[in-house]
N, C-alpha and C positions, 0 to 999 in steps of 0.2 A: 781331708786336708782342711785346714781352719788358718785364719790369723788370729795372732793374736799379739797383736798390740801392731805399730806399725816397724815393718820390715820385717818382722818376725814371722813363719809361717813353719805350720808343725804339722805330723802326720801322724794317724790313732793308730797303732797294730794293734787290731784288736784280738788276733791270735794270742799276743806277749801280757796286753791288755796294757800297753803304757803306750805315752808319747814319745814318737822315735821322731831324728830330723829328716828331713826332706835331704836328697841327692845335690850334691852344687851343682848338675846343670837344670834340673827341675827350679833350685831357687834363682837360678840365673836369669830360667825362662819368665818366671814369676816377676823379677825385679824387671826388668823388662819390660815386661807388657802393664807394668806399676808406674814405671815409670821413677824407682826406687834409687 
């Protein structure tokens, strides 16, 4: 899990080997405790 850039936050599969998004309640939780 990385950011990148601000409020943007992405996750690696690296099984598919791409960037996939995060779940809405994972970014929920994220904005959140960001303060986003």
């Amino acid at each position: 899990v990385a950011a990148e850039g601000e409020g943007i936050v992405v996750a690696y599969d690296y099984g598919a080997d791409r960037k996939t998004t995060l779940p809405a309640d994972i970014r929920h939780r994220i904005a959140t405790i960001e303060g986003w």
